[in-house]
N, C-alpha and C positions, 0 to 999 in steps of 0.2 A: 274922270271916266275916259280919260282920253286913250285912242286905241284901241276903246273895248267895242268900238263897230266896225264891222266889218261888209263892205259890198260882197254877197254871198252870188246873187246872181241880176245880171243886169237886164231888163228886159225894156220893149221900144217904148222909145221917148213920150212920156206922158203918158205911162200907167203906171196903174198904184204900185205905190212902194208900200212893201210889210216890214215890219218892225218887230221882230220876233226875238223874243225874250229866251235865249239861249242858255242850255245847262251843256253845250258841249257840239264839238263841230260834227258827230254824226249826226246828231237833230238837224241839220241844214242841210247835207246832203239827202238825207232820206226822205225830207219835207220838200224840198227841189223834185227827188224824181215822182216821188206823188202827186206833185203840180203840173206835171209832162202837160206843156198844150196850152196853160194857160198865158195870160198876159200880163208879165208885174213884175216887179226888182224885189229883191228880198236881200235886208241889212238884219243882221245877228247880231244883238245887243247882247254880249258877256254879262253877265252876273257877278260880281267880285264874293259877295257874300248871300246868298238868300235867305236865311232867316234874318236876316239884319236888313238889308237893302229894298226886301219885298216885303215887309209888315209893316203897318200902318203905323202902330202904334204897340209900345211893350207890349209882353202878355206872357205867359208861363208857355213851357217845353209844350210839346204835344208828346214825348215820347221822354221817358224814364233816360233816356243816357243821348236825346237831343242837345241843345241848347235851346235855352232861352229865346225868345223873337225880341228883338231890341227896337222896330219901331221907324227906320230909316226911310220908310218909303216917299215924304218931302224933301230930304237930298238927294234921294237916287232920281227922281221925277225931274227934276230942277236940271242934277248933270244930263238926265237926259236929253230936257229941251233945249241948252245952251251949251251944251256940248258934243255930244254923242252924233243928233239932226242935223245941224251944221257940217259935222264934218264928213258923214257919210253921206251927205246930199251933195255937196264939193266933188266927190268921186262920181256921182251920177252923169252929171255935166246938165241936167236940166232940175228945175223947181218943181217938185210933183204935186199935183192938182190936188191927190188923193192919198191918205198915208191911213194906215192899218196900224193896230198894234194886238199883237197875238201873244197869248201866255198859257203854259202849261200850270198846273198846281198853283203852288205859289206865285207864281210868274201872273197867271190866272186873275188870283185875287189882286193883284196890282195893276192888271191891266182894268178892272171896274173903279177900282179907286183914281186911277189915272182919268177915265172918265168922269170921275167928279172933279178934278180940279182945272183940266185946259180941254183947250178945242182944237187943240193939235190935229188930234187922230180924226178920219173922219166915218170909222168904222171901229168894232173891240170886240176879239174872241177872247173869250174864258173857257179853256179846256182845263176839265176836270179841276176846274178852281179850287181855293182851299176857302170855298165860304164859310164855311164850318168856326172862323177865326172871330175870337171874343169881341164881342161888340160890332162886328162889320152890319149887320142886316140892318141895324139901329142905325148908324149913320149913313150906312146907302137909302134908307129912307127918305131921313131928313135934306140929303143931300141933292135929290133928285129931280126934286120941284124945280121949275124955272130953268132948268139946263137944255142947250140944244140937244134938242131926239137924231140921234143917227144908230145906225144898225148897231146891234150889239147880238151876239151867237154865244150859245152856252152849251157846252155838252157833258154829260159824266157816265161816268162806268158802271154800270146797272146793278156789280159788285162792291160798289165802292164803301158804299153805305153801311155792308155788313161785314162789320168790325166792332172788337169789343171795347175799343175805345174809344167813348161817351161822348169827347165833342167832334171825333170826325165821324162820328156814326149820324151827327146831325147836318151832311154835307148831302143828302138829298131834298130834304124838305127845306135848307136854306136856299138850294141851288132855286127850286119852283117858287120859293119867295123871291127872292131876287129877282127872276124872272116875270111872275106878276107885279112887284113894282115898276120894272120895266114896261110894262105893256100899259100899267096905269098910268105913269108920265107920259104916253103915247111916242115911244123907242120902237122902232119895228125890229121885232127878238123873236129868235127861236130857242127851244131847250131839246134838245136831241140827245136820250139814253143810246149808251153805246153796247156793244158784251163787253163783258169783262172787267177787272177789279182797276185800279189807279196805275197800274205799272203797265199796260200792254197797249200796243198799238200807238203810239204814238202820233208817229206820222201820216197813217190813212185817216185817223181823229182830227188831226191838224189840218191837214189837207182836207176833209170836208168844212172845217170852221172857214180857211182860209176860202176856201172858192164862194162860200156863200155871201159873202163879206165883199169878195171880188164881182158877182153878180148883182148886189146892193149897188154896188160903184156902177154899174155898168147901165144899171136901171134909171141912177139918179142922175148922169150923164144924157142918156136918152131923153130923158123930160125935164130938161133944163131949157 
């Protein structure tokens, strides 16, 4: 993974850094100027592969002339934390208190899974997740027990749902399960419907996960 981080924007010393699971460098500019004002650094984790890199575990196409999901998401996790943190925090010049990890879609659903295995991050936005993905609600269950509670933001697109194909059509009532587990391992989570179907708005979506994540930080600072 080396290379694939990049310091996108530096902000003062000792605020949270976001860790945002990139499909491309406009995502970073247009998630920068919808952040105008706030306080935080923002590193762009490239993607090399997303169905391969972002799924947890195999599982069939979602779409007739897709590929396959291959399951990689304990090696991408791994180069993340021993590669990826390391060397965009080296560019920082300070050790940040507070690290975020924000994911669109797929990126989404890796960013909850990533909360089931470390304590890296100290916040996780799931925009427009792909929880809809074979077996995830099953194991975010099991998984959830016993793990430190820190904010975790979920939002999706009020269109997303209606589609005629059967397991992303089940990516709103996963999205509200997911989030009542959440709230039953006592995670302080919001679920926030958006307009609009999986492709649109990006950035102003992002940009609400992100600041509320950044306001969590801001709270848990204050009453420390």
């Amino acid at each position: 993974m080396q290379n694939n981080a990049r310091l996108i924007h530096l902000g003062p010393s000792k605020a949270p850094v976001v860790y945002l699971l990139s499909d491309g460098p406009g995502e970073d500019g247009a998630l920068c100027s919808a952040l105008s004002g706030r306080a935080y650094s923002l590193v762009s984790v490239a993607v090399p592969d997303w169905n391969a890199d972002l799924s947890p575990w195999p599982a069939p196409r979602a779409f007739p002339k897709g590929e396959d999901f291959s399951g990689r998401s304990g090696a991408f996790l791994r180069d993340l934390l021993q590669e990826a943190l390391p060397e965009a925090e080296a560019s920082l010049g300070f050790s940040p208190g507070v690290r975020l990890l924000a994911g669109y879609s797929l990126a989404g659903l890796f960013a909850l899974y990533a909360l089931t295995k470390t304590d890296c991050f100290n916040g996780i936005a799931s925009v427009s997740g792909s929880l809809w993905y074979d077996g995830f609600l099953e194991f975010f269950e099991q998984a959830l027990p016993g793990l430190s509670p820190r904010p975790v933001y979920l939002s999706l697109g009020d269109r997303e749902a209606h589609t005629k194909n059967a397991r992303l059509a089940q990516v709103l009532s996963c999205t509200r399960r997911a989030h009542s587990l959440l709230l039953q391992a006592g995670f302080p989570s919001v679920f926030q419907l958006n307009p609009g179907n999986h492709f649109v708005d990006f950035a102003p979506r992002m940009a609400r996960a992100v600041s509320w994540l950044l306001d969590q930080a801001g709270s848990q600072v204050q009453g420390a």
